[in-house]
C-alpha positions, 0 to 999 in steps of 0.5 A: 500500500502506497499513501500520497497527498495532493497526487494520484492513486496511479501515482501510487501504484506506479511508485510501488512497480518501480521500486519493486516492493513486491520484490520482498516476498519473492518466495511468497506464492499468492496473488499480491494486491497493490493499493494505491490512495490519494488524498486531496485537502482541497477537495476532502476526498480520497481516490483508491486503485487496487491491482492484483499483482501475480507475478512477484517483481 
């Protein structure tokens, strides 16, 4: 899970394949889900993307 302020949720999600967090459960067998969520201050609202990620990077 990835948190960003005043961004974007694919942001997030964008920011956690490019550091390869996944890469720390390599010898996980499941499916991963990636989670990212935004928050605007402006607009009090939350945006959130979710992907399943089967292949460990």
């Amino acid at each position: 899970m990835e948190l960003k302020a005043y961004k974007e949720a694919e942001t997030a999600i964008r920011q956690l394949k490019e550091r390869r967090y996944a890469g720390a459960l390599q010898h996980y067998k499941g499916a991963i889900i990636l989670a990212g969520i935004n928050y605007g201050k402006a607009s009090k609202k939350h945006t959130c993307l979710i992907e399943r990620n089967d292949g460990v990077q």
